[in-house]
VEXTORGU-577501 format. One record per residue: x negated, y negated, z of N, C-alpha, C, O in turn. Coordinates in pm, whole numbers, padded with zeros to 5 digits, always signed. Each point is the difference from the previous one (the first is absolute). Example, Ala and Ser with C-alpha at 12.3 -4.5 7.8 and 13.67 -1.06 7.14 Angstrom:
BEGIN
-01319+00569+00780+00089-00119+00000-00090-00120+00000-00104+00002+00066+00139-00107-00138-00082-00119+00006+00077-00109+00073-00051-00111+00017
***
This chain:
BEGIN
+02401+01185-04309-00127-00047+00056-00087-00058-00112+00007+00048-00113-00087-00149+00140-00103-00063-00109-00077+00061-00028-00040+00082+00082-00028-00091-00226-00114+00092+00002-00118-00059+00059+00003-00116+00043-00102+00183-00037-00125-00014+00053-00120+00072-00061+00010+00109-00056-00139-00185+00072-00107+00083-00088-00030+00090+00136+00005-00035+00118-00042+00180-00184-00014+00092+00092-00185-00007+00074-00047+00083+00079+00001-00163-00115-00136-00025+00099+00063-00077+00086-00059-00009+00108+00182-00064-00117+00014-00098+00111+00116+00050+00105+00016-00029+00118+00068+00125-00214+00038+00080+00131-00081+00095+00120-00011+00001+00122-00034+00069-00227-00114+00084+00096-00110-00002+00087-00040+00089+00075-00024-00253-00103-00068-00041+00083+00041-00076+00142-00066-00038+00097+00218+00033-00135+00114-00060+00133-00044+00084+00106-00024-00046+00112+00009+00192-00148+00025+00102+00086-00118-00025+00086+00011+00073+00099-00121-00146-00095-00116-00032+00017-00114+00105+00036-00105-00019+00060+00173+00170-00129-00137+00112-00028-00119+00014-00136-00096+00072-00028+00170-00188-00034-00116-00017-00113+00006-00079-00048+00107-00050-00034-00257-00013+00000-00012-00133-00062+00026-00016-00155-00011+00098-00074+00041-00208+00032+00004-00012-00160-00079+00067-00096+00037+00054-00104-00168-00065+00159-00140+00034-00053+00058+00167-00023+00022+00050-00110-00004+00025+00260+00020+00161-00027+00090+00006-00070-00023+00058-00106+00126-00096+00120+00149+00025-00117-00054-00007-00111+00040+00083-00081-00128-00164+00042-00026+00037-00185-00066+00107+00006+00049+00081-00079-00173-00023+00154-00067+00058-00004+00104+00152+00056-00064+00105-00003+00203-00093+00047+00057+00073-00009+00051+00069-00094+00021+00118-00030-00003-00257-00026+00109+00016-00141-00102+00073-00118+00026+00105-00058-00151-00191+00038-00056+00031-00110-00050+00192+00027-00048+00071-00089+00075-00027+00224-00016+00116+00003+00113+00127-00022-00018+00119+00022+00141-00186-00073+00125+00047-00027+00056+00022+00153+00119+00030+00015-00189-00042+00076+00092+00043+00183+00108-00106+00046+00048-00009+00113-00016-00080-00236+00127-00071+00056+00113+00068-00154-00027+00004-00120+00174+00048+00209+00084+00002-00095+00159-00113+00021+00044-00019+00114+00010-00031-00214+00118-00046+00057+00087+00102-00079-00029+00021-00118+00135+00045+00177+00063+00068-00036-00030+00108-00103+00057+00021-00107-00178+00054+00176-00059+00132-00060-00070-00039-00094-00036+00090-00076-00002-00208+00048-00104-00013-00114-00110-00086+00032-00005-00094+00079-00062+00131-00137-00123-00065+00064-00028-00135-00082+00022-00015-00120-00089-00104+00235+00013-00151-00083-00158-00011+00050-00060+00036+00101+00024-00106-00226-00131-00051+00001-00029-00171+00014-00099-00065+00034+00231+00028-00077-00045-00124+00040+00125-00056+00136+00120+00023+00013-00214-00098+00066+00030-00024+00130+00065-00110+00059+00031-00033+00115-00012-00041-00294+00093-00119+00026+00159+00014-00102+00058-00082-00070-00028+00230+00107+00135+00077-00092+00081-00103+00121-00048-00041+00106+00170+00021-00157+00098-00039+00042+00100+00131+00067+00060+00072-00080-00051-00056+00184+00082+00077+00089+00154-00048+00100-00010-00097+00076+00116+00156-00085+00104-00022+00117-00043+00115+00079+00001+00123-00005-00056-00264+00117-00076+00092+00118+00109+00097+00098-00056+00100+00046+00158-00112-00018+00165+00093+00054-00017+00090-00126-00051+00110+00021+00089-00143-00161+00015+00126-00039-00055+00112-00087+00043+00113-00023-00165-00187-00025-00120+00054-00055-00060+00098+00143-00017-00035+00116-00001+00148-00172-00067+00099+00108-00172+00005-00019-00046+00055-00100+00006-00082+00144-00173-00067-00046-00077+00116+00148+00033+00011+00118-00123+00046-00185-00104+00091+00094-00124-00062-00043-00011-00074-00098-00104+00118+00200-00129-00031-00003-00030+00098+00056+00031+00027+00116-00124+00070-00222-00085+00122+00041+00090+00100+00066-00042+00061+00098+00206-00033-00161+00123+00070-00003+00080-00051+00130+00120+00022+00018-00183-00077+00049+00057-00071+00135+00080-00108-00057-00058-00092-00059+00240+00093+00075+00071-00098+00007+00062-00104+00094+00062-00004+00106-00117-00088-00211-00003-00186+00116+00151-00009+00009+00082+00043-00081-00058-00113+00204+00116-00088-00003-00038-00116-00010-00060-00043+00098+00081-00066-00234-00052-00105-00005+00143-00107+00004-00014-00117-00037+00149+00166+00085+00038-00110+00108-00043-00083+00026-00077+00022+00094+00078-00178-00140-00059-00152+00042-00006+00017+00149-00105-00008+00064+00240+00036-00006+00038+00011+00097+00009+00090+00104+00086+00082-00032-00143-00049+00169+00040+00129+00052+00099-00029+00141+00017-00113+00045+00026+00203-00004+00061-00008+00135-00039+00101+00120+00068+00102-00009-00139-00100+00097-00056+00130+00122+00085-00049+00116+00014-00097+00074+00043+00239-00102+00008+00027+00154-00086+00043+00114+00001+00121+00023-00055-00175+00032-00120+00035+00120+00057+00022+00141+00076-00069+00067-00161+00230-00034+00030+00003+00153-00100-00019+00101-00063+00092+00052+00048-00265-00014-00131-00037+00022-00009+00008+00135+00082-00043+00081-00217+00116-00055-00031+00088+00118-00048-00128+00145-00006-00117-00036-00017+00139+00151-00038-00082+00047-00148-00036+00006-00085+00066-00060+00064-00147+00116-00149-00109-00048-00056-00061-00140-00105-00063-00013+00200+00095-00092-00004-00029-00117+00019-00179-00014+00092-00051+00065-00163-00020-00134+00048-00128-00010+00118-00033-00109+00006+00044-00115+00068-00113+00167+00111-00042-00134-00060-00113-00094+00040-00114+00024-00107+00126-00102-00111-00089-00102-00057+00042-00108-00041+00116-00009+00031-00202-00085-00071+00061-00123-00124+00044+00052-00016+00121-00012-00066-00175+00059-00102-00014-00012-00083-00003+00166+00095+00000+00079-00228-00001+00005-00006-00050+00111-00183+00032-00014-00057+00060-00092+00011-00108+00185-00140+00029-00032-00062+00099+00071-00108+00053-00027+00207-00020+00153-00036+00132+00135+00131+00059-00031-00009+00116-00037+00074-00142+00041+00123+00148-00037+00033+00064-00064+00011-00054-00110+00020+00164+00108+00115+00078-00076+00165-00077-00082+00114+00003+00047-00147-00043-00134+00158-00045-00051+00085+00098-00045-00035+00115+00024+00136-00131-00081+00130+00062-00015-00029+00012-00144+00044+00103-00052-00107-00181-00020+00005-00024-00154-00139+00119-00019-00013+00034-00118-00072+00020+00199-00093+00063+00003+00045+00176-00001-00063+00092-00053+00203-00086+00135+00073+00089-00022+00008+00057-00131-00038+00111-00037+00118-00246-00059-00001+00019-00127-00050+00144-00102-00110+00000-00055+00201+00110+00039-00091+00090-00087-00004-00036-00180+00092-00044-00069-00228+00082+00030-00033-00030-00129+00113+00007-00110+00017-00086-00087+00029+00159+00096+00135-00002-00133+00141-00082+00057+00100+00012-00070-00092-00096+00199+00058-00087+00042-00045-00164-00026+00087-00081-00033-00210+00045+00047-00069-00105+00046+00042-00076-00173+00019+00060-00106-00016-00175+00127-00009-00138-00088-00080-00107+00070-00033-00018+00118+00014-00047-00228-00083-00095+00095+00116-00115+00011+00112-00008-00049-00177-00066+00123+00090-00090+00075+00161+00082+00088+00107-00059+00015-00130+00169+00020+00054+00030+00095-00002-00072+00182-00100-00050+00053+00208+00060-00002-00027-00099+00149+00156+00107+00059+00098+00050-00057-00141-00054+00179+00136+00029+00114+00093-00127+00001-00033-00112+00039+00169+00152-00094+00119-00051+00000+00021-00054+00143+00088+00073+00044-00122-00162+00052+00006+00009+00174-00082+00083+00087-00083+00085-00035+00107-00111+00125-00129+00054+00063+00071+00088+00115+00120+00007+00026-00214+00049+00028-00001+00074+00160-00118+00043+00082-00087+00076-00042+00090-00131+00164-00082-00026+00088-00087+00103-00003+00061+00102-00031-00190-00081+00051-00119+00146-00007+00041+00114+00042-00033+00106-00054+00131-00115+00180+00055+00096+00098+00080+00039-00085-00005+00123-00006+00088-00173-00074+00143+00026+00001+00009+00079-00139-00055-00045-00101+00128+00167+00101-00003+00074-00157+00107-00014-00021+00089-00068+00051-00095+00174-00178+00108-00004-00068+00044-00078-00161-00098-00046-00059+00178+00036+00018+00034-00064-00117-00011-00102-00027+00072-00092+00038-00233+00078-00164+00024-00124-00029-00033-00021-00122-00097+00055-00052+00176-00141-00012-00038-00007-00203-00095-00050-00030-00034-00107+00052-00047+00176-00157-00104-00015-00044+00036-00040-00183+00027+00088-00082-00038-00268+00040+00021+00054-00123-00101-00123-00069-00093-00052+00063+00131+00014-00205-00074-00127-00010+00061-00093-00094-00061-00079-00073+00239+00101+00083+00101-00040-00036+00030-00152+00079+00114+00000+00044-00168-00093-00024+00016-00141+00030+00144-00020+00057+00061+00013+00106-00034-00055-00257+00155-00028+00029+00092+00094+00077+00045-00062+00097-00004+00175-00102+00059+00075+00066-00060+00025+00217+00072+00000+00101-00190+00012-00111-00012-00071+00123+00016-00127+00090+00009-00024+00120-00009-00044-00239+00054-00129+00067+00200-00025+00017+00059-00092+00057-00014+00187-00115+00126+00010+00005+00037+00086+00121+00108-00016+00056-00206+00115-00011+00010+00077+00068-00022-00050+00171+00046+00040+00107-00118-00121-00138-00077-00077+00136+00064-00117+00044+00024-00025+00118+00011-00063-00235+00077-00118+00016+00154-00001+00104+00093+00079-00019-00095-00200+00139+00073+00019+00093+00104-00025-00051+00088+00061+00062-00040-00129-00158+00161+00021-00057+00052+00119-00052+00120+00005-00024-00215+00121-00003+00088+00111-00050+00017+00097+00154+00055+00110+00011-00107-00172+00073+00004+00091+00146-00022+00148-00036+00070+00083+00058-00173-00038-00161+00010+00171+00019-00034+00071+00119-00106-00005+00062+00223+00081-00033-00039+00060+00150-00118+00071-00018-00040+00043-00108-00045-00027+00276-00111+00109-00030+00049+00089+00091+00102-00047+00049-00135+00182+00007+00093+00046+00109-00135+00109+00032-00052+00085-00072+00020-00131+00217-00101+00061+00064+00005+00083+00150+00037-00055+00104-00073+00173-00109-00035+00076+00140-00061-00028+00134-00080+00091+00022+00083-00164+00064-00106-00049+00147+00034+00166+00107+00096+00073+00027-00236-00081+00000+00055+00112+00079-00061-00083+00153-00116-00037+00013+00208+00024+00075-00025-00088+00102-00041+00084+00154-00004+00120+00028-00012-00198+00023-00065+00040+00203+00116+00012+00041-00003+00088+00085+00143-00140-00101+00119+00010+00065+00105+00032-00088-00036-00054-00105+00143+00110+00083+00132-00004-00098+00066-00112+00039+00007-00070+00102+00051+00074-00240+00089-00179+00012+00159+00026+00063+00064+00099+00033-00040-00244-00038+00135+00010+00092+00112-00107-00080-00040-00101-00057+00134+00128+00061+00133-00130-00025-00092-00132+00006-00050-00011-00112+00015-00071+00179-00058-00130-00010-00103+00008-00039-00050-00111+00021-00061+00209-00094-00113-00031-00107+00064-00021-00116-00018-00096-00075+00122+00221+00053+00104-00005-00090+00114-00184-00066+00021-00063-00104+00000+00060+00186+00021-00168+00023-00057-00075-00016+00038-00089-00077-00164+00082+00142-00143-00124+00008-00036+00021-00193+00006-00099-00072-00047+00258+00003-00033-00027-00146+00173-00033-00032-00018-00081-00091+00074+00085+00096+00121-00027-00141+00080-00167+00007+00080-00050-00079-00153-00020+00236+00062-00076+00011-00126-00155-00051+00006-00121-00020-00125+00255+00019-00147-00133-00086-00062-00033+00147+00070+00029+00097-00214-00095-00075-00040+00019+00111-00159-00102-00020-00076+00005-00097+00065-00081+00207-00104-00081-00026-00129+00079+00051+00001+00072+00100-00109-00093-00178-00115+00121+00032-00113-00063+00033-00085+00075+00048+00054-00196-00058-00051-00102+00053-00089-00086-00137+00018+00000-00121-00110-00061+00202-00095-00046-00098+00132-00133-00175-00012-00030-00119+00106+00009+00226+00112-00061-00119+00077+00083-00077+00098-00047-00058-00117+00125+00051+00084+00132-00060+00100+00039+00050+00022+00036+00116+00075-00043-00247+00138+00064+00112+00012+00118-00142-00027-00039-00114+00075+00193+00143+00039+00078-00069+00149-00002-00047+00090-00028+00080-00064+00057-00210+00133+00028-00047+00063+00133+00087-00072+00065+00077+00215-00034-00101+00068+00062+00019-00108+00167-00006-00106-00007-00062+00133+00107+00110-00048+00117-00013+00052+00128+00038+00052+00003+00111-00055+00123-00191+00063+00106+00054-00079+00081+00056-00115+00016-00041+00177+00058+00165-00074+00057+00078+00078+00152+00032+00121+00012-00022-00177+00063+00058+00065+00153+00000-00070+00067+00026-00106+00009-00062+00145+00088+00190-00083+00082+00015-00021+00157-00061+00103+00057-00036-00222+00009+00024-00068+00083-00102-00039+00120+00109-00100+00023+00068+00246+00051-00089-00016+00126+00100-00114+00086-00047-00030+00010-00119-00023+00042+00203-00088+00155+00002-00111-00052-00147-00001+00057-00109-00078-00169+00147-00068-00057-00085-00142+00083+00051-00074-00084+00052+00023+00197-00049-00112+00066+00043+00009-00051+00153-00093-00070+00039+00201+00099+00053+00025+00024+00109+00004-00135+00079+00040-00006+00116-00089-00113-00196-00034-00106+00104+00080-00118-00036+00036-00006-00118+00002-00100+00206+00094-00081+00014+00001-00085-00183-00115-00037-00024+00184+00014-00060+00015-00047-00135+00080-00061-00013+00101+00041+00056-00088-00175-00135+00078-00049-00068-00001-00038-00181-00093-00004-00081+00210-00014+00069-00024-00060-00177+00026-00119+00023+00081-00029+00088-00153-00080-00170-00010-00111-00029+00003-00060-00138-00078+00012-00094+00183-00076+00108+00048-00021-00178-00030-00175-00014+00094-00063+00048-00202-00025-00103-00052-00087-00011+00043-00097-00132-00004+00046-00114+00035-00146+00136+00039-00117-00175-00161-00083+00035-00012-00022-00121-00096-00030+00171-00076-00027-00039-00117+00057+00086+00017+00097+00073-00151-00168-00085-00113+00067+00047-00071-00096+00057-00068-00069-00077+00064+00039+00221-00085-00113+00070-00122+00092+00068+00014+00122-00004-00101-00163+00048-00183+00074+00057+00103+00056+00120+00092-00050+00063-00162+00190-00066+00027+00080+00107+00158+00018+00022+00047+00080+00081-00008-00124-00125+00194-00015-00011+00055+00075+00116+00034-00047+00108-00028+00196-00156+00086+00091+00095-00087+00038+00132+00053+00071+00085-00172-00111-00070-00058+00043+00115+00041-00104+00066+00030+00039+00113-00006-00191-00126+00036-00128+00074+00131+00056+00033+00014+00024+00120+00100+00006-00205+00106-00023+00024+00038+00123+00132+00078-00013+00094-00168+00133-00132+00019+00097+00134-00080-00027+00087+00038+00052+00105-00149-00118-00091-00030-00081+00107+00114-00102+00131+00013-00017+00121+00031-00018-00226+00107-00117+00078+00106+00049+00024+00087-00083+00026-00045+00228-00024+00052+00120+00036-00036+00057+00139+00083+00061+00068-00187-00081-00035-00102+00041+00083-00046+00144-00051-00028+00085+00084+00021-00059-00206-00057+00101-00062-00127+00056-00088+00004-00025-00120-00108+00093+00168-00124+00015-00151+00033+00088-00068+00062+00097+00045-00106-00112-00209-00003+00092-00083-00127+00061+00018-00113-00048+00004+00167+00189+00007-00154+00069-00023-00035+00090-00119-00079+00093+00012+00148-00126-00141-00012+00011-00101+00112-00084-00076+00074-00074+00065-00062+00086-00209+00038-00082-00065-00003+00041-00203-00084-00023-00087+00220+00091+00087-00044+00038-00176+00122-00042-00078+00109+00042+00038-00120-00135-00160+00089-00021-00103+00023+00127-00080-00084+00066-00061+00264-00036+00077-00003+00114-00059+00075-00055-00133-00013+00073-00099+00074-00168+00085+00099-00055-00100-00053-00159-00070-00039-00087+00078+00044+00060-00227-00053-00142+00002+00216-00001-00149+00021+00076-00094+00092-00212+00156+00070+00042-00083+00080+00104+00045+00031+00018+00117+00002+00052-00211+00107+00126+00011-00124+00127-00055+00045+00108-00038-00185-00128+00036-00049+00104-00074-00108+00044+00139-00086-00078+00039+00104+00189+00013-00056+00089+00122-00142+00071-00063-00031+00044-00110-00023-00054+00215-00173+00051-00008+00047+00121-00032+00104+00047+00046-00187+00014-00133-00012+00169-00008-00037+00060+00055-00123-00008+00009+00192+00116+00075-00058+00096+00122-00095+00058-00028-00092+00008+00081+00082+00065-00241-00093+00073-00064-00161-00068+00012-00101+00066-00025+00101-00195+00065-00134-00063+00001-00038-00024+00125+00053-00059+00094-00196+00139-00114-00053-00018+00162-00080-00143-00026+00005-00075-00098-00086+00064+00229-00043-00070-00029-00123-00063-00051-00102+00063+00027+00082-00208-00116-00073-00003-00117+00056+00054-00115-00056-00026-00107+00167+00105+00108+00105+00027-00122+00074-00103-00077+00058-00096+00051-00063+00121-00166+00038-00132-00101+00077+00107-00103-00030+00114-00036+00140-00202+00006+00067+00054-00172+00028-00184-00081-00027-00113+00041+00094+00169-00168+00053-00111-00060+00140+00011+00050+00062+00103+00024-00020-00231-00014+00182+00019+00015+00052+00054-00093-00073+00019-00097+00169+00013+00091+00134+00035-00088+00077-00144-00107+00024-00120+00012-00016+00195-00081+00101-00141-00053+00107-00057+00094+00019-00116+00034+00078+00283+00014+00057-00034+00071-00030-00090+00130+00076-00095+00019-00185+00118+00073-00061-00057+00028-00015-00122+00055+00038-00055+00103-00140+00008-00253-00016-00176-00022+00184-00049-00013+00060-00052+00094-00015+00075-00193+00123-00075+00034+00090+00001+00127+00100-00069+00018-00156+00163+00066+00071-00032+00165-00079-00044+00049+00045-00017+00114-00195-00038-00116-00091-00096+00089+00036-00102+00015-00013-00014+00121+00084-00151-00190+00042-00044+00054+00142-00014+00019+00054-00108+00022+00009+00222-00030+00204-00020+00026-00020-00016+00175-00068+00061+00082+00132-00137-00077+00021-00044+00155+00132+00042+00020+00028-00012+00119+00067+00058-00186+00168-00005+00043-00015+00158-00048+00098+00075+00004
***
């Protein structure tokens, strides 16, 4: 990893300004690796330099990756001027700035969604030539049958000019007692799986991404629950095969 001056890592984290970091430092409450630095433009490897402020240790990672288990009515957005966003979720020893949701999901709809502020790797992730599957829960008004089954895998026009790719469909026994399916998705059009079980003659009356990839939401997180991925992880976010 490159080095970096440690006011400019630490102020990434966006809990303190330049101004306080000196005024940290010159108070000995910043250490990088158990020693205390007074000046605030030391050169640091932010991965492997272990750097605290006031004994509290930063992860100053350029980069982060969240897993979020985003609750319903939450907006999928950095930012909004009446809502609740997803990036608001964000807890303090997580947050970077220029963080954004990797894709989105509708207000209703929970469940798994990446939170990072890794550019490139979202755009690898999102981009329709790598088809990363997403694989999501509907819990529906009716159970499905052989020809919903057919209608997603064989692709299906949803209107408005839209025709859907290929899709897997399966049903999701003893899903908290009520009619379920899994839905395994290669891209993301508005409202997607509620159209396509529509033209089913079916409503979703809920709707949660449990999988983004080969890497599955963590049960352990309720919701508004966030971790960092795994190494293991990130390198299965975008394997498609």
């Amino acid at each position: 990893m490159e080095q970096t001056r440690l006011d400019k890592a630490i102020s990434a984290l966006g809990e303190h300004s330049r101004r306080d970091i000196r005024k940290l430092a010159f108070r000995g409450l910043i250490t990088v690796n158990g020693k205390a630095v007074k000046s605030p433009e030391k050169k640091i490897d932010p991965v492997r330099d272990e750097v605290c402020v006031s004994g509290r240790r930063l992860n100053l990672n350029p980069y982060i990756y969240i897993m979020l288990n985003k609750p319903a009515g939450i907006v999928s957005a950095t930012r909004d001027p009446s809502e609740k966003t997803v990036v608001d979720l964000t807890p303090r020893g997580l947050y970077r700035r220029g963080i954004f949701p990797a894709g989105r999901l509708d207000k209703d709809t929970t469940g798994f969604i990446l939170l990072t502020n890794d550019g490139e790797l979202a755009h690898r992730m999102l981009s329709p030539k790598n088809h990363v599957p997403k694989t999501y829960i509907a819990v529906l008004d009716t159970p499905i049958d052989q020809e919903a089954v057919e209608a997603f895998a064989s692709g299906m026009d949803i209107g408005g000019g839209e025709v859907c790719k290929p899709a897997l469909l399966a049903e999701e026994p003893d899903w908290e007692r009520q009619p379920a399916a899994r839905v395994v998705l290669r891209e993301g059009m508005y409202h997607q799986i509620k159209r396509m079980f529509a033209k089913t003659g079916r409503e979703v009356l809920a709707l949660r991404r449990i999988g983004i990839g080969r890497v599955w939401l963590d049960p352990a997180l309720g919701p508004g629950g966030c971790r960092e991925l795994t190494a293991e992880e990130l390198e299965l976010l975008v394997t498609t095969e």
